[in-house]
C-alpha positions in Angstrom: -7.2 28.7 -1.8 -9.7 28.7 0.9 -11.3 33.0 1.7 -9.5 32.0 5.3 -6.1 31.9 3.8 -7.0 34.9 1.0 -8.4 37.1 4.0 -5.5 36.2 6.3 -3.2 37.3 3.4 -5.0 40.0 2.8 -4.8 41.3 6.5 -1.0 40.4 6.7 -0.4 42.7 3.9 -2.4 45.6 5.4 0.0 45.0 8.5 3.1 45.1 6.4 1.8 48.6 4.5 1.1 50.2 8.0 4.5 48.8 9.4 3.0 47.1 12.0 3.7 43.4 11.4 5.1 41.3 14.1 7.8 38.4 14.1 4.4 35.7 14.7 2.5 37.4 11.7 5.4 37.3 9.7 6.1 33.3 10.3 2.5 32.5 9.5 3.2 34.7 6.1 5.8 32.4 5.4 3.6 29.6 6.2 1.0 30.7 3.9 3.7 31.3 1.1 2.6 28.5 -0.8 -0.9 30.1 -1.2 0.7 33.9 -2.1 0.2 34.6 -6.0 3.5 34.3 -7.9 3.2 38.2 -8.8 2.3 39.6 -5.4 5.8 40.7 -4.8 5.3 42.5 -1.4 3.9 39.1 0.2 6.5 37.3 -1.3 9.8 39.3 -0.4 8.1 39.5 3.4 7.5 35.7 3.3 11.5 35.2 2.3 10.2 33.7 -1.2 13.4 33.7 -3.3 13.0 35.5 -6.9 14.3 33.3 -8.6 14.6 29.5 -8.2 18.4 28.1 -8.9 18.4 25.4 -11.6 22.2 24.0 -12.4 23.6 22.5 -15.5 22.9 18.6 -16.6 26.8 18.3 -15.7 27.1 20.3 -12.3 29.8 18.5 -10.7 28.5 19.7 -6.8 24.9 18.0 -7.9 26.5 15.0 -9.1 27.7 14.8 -6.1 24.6 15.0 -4.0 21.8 14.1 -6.6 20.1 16.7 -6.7 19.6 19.7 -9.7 19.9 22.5 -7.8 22.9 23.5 -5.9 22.6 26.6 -7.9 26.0 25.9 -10.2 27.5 28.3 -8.0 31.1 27.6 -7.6 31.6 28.7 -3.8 28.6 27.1 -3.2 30.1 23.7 -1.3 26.8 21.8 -0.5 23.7 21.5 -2.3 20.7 23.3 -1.1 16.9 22.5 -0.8 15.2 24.9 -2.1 11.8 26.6 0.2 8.7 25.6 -1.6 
């Protein structure tokens, strides 16, 4: 990670603990969401980083379907979904 990213994260998350981060800081956080440690959890909730990423079953009929492994096995899940990252 370049110190431009790590001090831009750094000043995002000051914004977010004074409660004064705008709709343009928070779409470069979610930009940057790549770069955001896997246990800074503040940065991650803001940046819309889901907790946990869906993995289906080998035989998950919905990813036969589509070819992919992660529709998330859900059963009133109807389409596949790509996940963020």
């Amino acid at each position: 990670m370049t110190k431009k990213i790590e001090t831009r994260l750094k000043y995002l998350r000051k914004q977010i603990q004074k409660e004064n981060i705008s709709y343009g800081e928070i779409a470069e956080l979610q930009s940057l969401s790549k770069y955001i440690d896997k246990g800074d959890v503040l940065l991650l909730q803001w940046a819309g980083v889901p907790e946990f990423e869906k993995e289906c079953l080998p035989d998950c009929e919905t990813c036969k379907k589509c070819g992919t492994n992660n529709c998330g096995n859900d059963t009133t899940n109807l389409q596949c979904y790509e996940p963020k990252n």
